[in-house]
C-alpha positions in Angstrom: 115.5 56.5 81.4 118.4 56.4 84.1 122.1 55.4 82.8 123.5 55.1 86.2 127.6 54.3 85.7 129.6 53.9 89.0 132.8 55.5 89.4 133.1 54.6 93.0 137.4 54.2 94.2 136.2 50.8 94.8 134.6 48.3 92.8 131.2 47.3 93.9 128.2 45.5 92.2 125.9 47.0 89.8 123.5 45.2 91.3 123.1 47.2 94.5 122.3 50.6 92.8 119.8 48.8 90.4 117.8 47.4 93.7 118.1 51.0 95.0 116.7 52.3 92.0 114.1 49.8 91.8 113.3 50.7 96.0 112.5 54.1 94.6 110.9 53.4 91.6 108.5 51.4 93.7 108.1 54.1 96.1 105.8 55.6 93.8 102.5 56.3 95.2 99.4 57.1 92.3 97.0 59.8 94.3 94.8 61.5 92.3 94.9 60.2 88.3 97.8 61.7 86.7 99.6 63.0 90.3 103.2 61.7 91.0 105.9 63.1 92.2 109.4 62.6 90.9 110.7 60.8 93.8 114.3 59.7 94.2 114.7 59.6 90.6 111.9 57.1 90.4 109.6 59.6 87.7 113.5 59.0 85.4 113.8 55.3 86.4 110.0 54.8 85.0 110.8 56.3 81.7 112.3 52.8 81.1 109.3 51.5 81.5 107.2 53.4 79.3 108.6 52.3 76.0 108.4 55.4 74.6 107.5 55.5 70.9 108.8 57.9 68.1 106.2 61.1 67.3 106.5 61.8 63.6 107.7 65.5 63.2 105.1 67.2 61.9 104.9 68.7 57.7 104.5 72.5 58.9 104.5 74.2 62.0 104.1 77.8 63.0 107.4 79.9 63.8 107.6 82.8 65.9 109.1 85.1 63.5 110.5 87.5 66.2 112.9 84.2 67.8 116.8 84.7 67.2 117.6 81.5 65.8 121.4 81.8 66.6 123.8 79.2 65.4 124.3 76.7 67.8 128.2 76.2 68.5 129.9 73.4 66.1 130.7 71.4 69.6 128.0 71.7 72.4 129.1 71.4 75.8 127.9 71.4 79.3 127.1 73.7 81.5 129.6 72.1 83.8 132.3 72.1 81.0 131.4 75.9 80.2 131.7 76.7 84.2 134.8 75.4 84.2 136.4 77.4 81.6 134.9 80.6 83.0 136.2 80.1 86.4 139.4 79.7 84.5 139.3 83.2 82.9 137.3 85.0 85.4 137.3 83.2 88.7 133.5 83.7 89.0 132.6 80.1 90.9 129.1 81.5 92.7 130.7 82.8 95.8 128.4 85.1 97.9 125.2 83.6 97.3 123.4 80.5 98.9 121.4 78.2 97.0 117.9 76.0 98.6 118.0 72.2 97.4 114.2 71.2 97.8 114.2 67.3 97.1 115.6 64.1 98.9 118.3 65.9 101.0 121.4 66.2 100.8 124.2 63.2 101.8 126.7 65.5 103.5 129.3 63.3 104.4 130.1 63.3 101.0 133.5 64.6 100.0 132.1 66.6 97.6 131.3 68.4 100.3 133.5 69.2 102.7 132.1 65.9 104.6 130.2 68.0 107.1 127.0 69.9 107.9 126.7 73.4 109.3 128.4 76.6 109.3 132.2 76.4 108.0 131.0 73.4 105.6 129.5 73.6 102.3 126.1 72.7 103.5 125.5 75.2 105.7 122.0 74.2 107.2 118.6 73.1 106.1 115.7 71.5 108.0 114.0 67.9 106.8 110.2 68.5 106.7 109.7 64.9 105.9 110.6 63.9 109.8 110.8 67.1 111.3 114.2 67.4 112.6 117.3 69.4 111.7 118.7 66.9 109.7 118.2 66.7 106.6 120.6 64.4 105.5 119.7 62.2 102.0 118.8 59.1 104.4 118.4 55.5 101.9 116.8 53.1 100.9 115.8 55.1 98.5 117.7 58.7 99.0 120.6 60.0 96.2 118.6 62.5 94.3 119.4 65.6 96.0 123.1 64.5 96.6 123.2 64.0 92.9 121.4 67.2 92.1 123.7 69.3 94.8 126.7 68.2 93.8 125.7 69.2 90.2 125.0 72.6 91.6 128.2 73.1 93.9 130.1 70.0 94.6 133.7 70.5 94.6 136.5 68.0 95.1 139.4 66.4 93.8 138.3 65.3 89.8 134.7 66.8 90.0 133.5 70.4 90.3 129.5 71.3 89.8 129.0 74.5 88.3 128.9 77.1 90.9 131.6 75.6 93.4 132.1 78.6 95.6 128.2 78.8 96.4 127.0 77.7 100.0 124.0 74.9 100.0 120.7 74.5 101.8 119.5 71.3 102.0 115.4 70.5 102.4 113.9 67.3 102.9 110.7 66.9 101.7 111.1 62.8 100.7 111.1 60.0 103.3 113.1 57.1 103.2 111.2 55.4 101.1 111.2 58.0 98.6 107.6 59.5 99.6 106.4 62.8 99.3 104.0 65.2 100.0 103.4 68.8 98.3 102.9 70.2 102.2 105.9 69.6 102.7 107.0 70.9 99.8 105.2 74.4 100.4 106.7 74.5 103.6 110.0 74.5 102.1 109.3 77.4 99.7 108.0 79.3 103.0 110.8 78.3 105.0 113.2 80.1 101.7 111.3 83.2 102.3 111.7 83.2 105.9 115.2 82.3 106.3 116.8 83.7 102.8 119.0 85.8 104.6 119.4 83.7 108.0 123.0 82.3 106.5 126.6 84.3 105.8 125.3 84.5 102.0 122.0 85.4 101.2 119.5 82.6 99.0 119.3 83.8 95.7 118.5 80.7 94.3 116.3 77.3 94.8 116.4 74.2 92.7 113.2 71.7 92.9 114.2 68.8 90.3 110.4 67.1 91.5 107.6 67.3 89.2 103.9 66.1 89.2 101.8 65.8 86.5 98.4 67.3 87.4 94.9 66.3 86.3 91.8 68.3 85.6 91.1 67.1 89.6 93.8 68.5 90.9 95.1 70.7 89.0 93.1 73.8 91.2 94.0 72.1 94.4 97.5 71.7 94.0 98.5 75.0 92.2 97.1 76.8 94.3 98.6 75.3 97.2 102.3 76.6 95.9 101.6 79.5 93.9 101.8 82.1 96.8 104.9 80.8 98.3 106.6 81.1 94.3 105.2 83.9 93.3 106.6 85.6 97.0 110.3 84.0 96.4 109.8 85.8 92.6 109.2 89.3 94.5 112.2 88.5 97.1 114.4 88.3 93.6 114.9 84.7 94.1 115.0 82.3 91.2 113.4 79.3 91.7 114.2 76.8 88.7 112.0 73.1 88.6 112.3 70.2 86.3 110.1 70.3 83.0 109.7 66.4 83.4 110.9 63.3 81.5 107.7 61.7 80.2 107.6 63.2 77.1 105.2 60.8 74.0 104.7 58.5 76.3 100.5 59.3 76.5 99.9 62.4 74.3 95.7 61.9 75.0 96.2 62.1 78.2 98.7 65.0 78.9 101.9 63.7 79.2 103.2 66.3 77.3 102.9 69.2 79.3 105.5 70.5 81.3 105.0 69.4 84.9 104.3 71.2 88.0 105.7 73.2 89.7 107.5 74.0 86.6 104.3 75.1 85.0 103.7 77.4 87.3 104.9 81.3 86.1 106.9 82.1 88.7 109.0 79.2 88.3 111.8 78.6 85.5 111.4 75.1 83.6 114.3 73.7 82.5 114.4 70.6 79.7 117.0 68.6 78.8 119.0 68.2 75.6 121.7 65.5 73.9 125.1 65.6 73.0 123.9 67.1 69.8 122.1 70.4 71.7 118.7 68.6 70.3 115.9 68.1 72.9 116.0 64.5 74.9 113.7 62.1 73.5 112.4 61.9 77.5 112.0 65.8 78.1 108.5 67.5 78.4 108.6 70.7 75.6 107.2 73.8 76.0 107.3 77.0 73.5 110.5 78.9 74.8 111.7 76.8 77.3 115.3 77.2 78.4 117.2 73.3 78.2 120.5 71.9 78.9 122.3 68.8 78.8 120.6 66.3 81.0 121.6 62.7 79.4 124.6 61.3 81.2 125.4 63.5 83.8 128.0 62.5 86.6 127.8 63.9 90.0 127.8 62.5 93.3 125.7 59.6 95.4 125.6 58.8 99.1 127.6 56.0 100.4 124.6 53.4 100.5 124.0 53.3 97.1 126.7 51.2 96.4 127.0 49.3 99.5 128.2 51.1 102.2 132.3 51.0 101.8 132.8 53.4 104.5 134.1 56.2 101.5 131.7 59.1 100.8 133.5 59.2 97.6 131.0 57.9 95.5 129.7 58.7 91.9 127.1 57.7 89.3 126.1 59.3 85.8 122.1 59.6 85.6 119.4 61.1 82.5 116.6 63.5 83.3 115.7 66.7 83.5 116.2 66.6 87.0 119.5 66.8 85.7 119.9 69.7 83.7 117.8 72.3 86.2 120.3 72.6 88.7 123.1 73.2 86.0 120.8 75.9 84.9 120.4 77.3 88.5 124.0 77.6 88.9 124.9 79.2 86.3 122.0 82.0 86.8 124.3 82.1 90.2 127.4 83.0 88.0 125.5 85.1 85.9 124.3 87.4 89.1 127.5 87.4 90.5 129.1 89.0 87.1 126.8 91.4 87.0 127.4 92.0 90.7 131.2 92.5 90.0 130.3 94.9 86.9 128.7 97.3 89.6 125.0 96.5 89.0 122.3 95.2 91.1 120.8 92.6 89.5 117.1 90.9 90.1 115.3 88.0 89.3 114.2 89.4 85.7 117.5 91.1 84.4 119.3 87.6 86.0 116.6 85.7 83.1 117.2 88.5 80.6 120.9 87.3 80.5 120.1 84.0 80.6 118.0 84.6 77.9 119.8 86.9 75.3 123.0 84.6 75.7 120.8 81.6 74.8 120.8 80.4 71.1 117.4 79.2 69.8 116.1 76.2 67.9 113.2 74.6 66.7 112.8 71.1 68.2 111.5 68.9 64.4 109.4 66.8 67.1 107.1 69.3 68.3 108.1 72.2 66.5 108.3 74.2 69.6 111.1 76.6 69.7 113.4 76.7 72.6 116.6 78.1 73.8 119.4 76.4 74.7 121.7 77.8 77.7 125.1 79.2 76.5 126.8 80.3 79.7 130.0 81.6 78.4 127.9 83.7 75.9 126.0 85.0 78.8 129.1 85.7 81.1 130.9 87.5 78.1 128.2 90.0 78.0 128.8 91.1 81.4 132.2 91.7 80.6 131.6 93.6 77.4 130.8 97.3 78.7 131.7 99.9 77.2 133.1 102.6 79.3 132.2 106.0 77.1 128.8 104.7 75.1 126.2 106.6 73.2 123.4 106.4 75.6 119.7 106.3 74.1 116.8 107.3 75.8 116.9 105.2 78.7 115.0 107.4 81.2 112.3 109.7 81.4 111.1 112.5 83.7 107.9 113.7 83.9 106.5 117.3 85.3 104.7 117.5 88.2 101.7 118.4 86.2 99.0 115.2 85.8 101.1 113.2 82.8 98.4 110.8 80.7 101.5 108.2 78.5 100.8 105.6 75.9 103.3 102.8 76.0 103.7 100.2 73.0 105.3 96.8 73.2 104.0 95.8 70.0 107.7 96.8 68.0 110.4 97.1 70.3 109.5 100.3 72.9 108.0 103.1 71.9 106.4 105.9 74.2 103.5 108.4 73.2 103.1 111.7 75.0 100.8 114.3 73.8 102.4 114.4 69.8 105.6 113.3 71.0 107.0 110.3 70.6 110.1 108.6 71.6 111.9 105.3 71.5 113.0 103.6 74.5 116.2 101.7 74.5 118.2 98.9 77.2 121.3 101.3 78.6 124.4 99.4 78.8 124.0 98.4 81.9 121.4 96.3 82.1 119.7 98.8 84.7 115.6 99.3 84.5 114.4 101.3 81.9 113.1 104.7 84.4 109.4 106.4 83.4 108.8 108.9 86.2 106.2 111.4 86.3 106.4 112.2 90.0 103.5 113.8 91.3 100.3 114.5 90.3 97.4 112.3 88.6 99.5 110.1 86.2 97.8 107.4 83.6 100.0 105.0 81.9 98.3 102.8 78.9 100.7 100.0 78.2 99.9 97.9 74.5 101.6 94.6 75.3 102.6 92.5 72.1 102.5 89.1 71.9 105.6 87.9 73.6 105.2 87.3 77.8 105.1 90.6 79.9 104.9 90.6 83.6 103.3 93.7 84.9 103.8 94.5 89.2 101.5 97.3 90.4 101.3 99.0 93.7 98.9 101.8 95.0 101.1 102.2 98.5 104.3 104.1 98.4 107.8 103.1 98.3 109.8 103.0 101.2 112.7 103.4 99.6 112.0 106.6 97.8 109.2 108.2 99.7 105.7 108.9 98.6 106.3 107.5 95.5 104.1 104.7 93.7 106.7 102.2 91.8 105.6 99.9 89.6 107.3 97.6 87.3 106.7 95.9 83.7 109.4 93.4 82.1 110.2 90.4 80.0 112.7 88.5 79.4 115.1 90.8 77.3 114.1 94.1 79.5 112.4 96.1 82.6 111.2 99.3 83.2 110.5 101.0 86.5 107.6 103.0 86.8 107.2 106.2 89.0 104.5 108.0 90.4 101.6 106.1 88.1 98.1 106.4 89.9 96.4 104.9 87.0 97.7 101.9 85.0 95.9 100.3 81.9 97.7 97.1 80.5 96.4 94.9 77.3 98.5 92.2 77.3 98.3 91.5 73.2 98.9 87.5 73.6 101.7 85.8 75.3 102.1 83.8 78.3 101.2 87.6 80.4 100.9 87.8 84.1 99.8 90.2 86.4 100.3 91.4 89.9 98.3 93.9 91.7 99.2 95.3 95.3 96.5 97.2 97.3 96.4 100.1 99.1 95.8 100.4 102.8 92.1 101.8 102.5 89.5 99.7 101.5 89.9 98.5 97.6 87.5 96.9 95.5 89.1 94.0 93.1 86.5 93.0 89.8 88.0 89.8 88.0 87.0 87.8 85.5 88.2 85.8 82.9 89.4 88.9 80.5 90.0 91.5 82.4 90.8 92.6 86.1 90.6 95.8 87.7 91.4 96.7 91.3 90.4 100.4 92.6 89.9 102.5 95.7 90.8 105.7 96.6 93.3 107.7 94.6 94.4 104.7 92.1 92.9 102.2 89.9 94.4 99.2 88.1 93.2 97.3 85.0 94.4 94.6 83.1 93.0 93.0 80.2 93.8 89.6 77.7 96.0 88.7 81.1 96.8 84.9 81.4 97.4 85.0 84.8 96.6 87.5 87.6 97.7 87.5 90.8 96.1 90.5 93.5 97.2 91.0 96.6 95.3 92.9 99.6 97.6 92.7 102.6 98.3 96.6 103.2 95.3 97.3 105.5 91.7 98.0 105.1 88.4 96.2 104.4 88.6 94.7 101.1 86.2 93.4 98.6 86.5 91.2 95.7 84.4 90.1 92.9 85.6 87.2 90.5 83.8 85.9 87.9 83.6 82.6 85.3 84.1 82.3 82.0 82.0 80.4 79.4 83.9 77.1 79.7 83.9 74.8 82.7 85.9 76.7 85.7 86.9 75.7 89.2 86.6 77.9 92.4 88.9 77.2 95.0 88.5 79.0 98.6 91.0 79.1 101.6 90.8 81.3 104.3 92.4 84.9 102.5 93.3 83.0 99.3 90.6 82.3 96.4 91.7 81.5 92.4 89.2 80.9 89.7 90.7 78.6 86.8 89.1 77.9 83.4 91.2 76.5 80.4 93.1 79.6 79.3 93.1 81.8 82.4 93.4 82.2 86.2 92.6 84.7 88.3 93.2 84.7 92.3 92.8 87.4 95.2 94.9 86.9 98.2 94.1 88.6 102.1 90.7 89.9 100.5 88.2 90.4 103.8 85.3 89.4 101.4 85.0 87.6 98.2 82.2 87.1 95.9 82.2 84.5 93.0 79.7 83.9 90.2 79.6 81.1 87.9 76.6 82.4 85.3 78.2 82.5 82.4 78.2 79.0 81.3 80.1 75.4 81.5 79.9 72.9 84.4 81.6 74.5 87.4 82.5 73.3 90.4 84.0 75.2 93.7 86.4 73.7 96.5 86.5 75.4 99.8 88.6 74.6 103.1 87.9 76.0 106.3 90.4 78.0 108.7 92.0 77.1 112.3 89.2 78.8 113.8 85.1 78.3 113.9 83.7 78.4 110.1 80.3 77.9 108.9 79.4 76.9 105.4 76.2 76.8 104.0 75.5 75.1 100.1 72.5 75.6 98.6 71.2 75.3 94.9 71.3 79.5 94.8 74.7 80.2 96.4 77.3 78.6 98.9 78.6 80.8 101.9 81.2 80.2 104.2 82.4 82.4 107.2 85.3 82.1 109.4 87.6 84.8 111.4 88.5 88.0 109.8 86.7 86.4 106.2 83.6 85.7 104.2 83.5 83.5 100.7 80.3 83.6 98.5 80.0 81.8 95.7 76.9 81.7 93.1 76.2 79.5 90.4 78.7 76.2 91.2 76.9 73.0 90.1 78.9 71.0 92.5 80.5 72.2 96.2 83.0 70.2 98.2 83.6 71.6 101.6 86.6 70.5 103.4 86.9 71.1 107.9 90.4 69.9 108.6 92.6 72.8 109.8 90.6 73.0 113.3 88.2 75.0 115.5 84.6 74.1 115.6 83.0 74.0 112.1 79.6 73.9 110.9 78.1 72.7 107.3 74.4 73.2 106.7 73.6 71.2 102.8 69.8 72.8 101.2 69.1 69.6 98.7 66.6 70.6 95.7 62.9 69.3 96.9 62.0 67.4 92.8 65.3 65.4 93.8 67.7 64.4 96.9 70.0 61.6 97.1 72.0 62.1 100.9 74.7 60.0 102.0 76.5 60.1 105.5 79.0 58.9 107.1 80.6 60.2 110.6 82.8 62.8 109.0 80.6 63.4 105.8 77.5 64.7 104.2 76.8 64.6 100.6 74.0 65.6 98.6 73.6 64.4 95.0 71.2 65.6 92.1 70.2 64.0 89.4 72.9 65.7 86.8 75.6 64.3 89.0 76.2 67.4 90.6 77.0 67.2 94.5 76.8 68.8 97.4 79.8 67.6 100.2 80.8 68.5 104.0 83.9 66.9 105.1 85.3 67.0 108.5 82.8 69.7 109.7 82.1 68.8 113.5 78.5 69.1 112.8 76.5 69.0 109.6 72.8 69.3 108.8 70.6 68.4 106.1 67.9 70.4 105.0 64.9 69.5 102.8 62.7 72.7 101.6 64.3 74.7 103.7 63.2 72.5 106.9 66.2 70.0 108.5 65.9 66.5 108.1 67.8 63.9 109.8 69.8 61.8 107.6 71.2 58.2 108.7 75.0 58.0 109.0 76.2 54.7 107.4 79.7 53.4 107.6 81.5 52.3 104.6 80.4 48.6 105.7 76.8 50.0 105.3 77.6 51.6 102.2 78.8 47.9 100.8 75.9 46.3 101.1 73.9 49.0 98.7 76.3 48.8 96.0 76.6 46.0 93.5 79.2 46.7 91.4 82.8 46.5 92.8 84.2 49.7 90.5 81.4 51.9 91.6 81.9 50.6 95.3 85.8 51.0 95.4 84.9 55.1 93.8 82.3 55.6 97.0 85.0 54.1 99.0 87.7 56.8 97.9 85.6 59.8 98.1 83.9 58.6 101.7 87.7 58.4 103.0 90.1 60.7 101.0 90.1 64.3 100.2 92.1 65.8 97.2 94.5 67.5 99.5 94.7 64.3 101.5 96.6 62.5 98.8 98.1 65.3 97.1 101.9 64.1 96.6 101.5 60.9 98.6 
């Protein structure tokens, strides 16, 4: 669902932009069922073709009683109008900060900006990871997505400004020509913000990704876990990273189409949906319980030259629907809102930057769904920072503890209250936006924190901080507040419901992680963590020492996913991941039909998959997993690797081909080596050889064309081989 209006100084053919849209919108490649990547626009071309029907709204929904339903404004306007009348009154335009545009490129020559590439221009560098060169320029047939999205973000010329004009750009490639993409590429990217955030005059505060897949239950393992390192890593470097909630929205409801996509389902990203004229959500736009939305249905920004024919005039624009539209408008204006509170004297991060955006947000109740969600009010949010006052009654925003061992009860469950002893005391936001402070110095310090049912992000670490000495600092926050805390050895949290997410940092001796699908608890010496009712933990174990983990199912069906340091454990309603753990140990006994996904590292690896337990070893790590019904190995990322597959002796169906060894019991449960440089077969314990057909071979077995074409795919083609293609 694209309106695409040319405003080019010249006349030129509608016809040319609807070829290149149609070029995209055929550029779409189906990998996996359900996986494809908005391309070049072509995921908002397609909504056209999806003859979208009207959902009734429903007689009674639930309402979160604790939402502030403010009223929206009597005229709603864009982001882009609203930046322009704060610029007006306060000059704030985005100026010190640099912001990543992960899509199609970005058409520099455009006047929009500055017509150049490099230092002293607007786009101030980038690399493209789809050809691997230092140009990442948006190339056609089927490139004008990230030119439209940057100049929405920071174009500035005569007639057109985006919303943060004074920001510098970073443009990275991860489409082809042809509008092709892969998520590699698009990890890459995320590491490559990481690595270079403060490689340019203004640091990256912010990255925009307006590309979205839609996962299946296939995938789903494979490709979140691919990218939620890199996000979760830009979330700790206080960068914002703000993705598309996708424009497919009652098109298939049995099949999913209603979930926000990926990335921006992931929880360290911000989704952003789009609304109308009327501040109502888009007929198109994915919903989501408390999703932040702005206008995203007729937006004008700028297109590369060759959209319209190549006049020679990098002056071109065109006014396009989607989602894809309204994230970048919300990215810049979080760029607007960190440099107010900049200006104000503050130091803002990635959570009190939200928090703004939040509180300055006015909430609705879409009749569709009858999700709530907030729709972005910038001028709200960029009044607040003004609106300081200079000689306040401060509450209780801090609190100091002896150096005695402090034991504190912290409850989330109505507004802040803390619990020492027979003391109690109420915990209020200061003025300033600053952290909320609990610090109890030294000594052997417990903290029980009672989450409520909102979303609450807990940060942990056992090592000290450099900044102020031996001091453990921890962190807890939502979207209206934060609070620091000091010197905490022990740290309970029951996250009461919510969206809640936890992330654990070890200590450098050796530390012990236990996981499973309700609670987590990482110890060693001196400290120990738990969390409990936790949608999402993340732990890390990447300070030094030998460290152990232990993760285990849940009753439903779960998937296992192994790479060298990395391991998550997904069921329906939680995941649970360690990262740079020496030795991991997973169990699926608790029920469901589970399957487990490993890939091998650079170096030698061995894997072994029996009925009992799979193993695999490599360099530096060792996976074990009991319990899976069915194991797929992968052996692509080099060194010499070996696969040994133990089949049951009352049943054993083998198939082989060069690069792959499958075993396959009579439930349907399988046993698979891909890409191992050698791979064995054993039968009772004793090897067997096993004949190695090619897929010509495999034809002549199979009688049915749909079951061949399936054998086919899975001799050939590996989830992460078609990931995003």
């Amino acid at each position: 669902m694209v309106r695409t209006t040319p405003t080019s100084s010249d006349p030129t053919s509608i016809r040319s932009i609807l070829d290149s849209i149609d070029a995209a919108a055929s550029a779409i490649q189906a990998c996996e069922p359900r996986l494809a990547l908005s391309a070049s626009l072509a995921a908002d071309v397609l909504l056209d073709a999806l003859d979208v029907q009207s959902v009734d709204t429903p007689e009674n929904f639930a309402v979160d009683d604790t939402a502030n339903f403010d009223s929206a404004p009597a005229e709603p306007t864009t982001l882009l109008e609203q930046a322009a009348e704060v610029r007006g009154a306060s000059g704030i335009d985005g100026s010190g900060q640099t912001v990543a545009v992960i899509d199609s490129g970005i058409g520099w020559q455009h006047e929009a900006f500055g017509s150049g590439f490099g230092p002293g221009y607007r786009v101030v560098g980038g690399w493209d990871f789809a050809e691997n060169d230092a140009d990442p320029n948006d190339d056609g047939p089927s490139g004008f997505h990230g030119t439209h999205v940057a100049g929405l973000l920071g174009g500035d010329t005569d007639g057109f400004q985006g919303v943060a004009p004074g920001a510098d750009l970073v443009a990275l490639r991860v489409f082809d020509d042809s509008g092709a993409g892969e998520l590699e590429w698009i990890e890459s990217a995320l590491q490559w913000v990481h690595d270079n955030q403060d490689s340019f005059e203004s640091p990256i505060t912010t990255v925009n990704l307006s590309v979205g897949a839609a996962l299946s239950d296939a995938n789903r393992a494979d490709a979140e876990m691919m990218l939620a390192d890199e996000l979760q890593q830009l979330r700790d470097d206080n960068i914002l990273v703000f993705a598309a909630a996708g424009n497919f929205f009652g098109s298939d409801q049995s099949t999913g189409d209603n979930q926000v996509l990926f990335p921006a389902s992931d929880p360290s990203v911000v989704a952003i949906s789009s609304v109308d004229d009327d501040g109502g959500l888009s007929d198109f736009a994915q919903r989501d319980s408390g999703i932040l939305a702005t206008n995203g249905e007729s937006i004008r920004s700028s297109v590369p030259d060759h959209v319209f024919g190549w006049d020679g005039k990098n002056d071109d624009f065109a006014s396009l629907d989607g989602t894809s539209m309204a994230t970048p408008q919300a990215a810049g204006a979080s760029m607007l809102i960190r440099q107010a509170m900049i200006e104000e004297g503050l130091e803002p991060t990635a959570e009190s930057v939200l928090a703004r955006l939040y509180s300055a947000a006015y909430s609705q109740v879409d009749p569709v769904s009858g999700e709530i969600f907030h729709n972005i009010d910038l001028a709200a949010a960029i009044g607040d920072t003004s609106a300081v006052d200079t000689d306040p009654e401060l509450p209780l925003d801090r609190y100091d503890g002896s150096s005695d061992s402090d034991s504190i009860v912290l409850d989330l469950t109505d507004g802040i209250i803390m619990r020492i002893g027979d003391q109690t005391y109420t915990l209020q936001q200061n003025p300033s936006g600053d952290p909320l402070v609990i610090d109890v110095g030294s000594g052997a310090d417990s903290i029980q924190i009672i989450g409520s049912e909102q979303t609450e992000r807990l940060v942990a670490h056992a090592t000290s901080s450099l900044v102020d000495g031996n001091v453990l600092e921890s962190s807890l926050s939502t979207n209206e507040f934060e609070i620091t805390l000091r010197g905490f050895e022990n740290i309970s949290f029951d996250g009461g419901g919510g969206r809640d997410r936890a992330t654990l940092y070890d200590s450098a001796g050796n530390d012990t992680l236990r996981s499973t699908a309700d609670t987590a608890t990482l110890s060693g010496v001196g400290f120990q963590f738990e969390v409990s009712n936790m949608a999402r933990v993340y732990v890390h174990a990447n300070n030094g020492g030998d460290d152990t983990a232990f993760m285990q199912d849940s009753a439903g069906d779960d998937t296992l996913a192994v790479r060298p340091q990395f391991t998550s454990l997904r069921s329906d309603s939680h995941f649970q991941s360690a990262l740079g753990f020496e030795s991991v140990y997973a169990y699926a006994n608790a029920g469901g039909n589970d399957t487990a996904t490993i890939y091998d590292s650079v170096g030698d690896d061995t894997m072994s998959v029996s009925a009992s337990r799979t193993m695999i070893n490599g360099p530096d790590y060792q996976v074990s997993a009991r319990g899976f019904e069915s194991v797929v190995g992968h052996a692509n990322a080099g060194g010499e690797d070996v696969a040994k597959i133990y089949g049951d002796s009352d049943s054993n169906q083998w198939h082989a081909t060069d690069d792959m060894l499958q075993w396959t019991g009579q439930d349907e449960s399988v046993r698979v080596a891909r890409g191992f440089e050698r791979a064995f077969a054993f039968e009772n314990y004793q090897p067997i050889p096993i004949e190695r057909l090619s897929i010509q071979s495999l034809i002549a077995d199979v009688d049915e064309r749909e079951e061949l074409a399936l054998r086919e795919a899975e001799a050939q083609r590996s989830v992460f081989d078609n990931l995003g293609k």
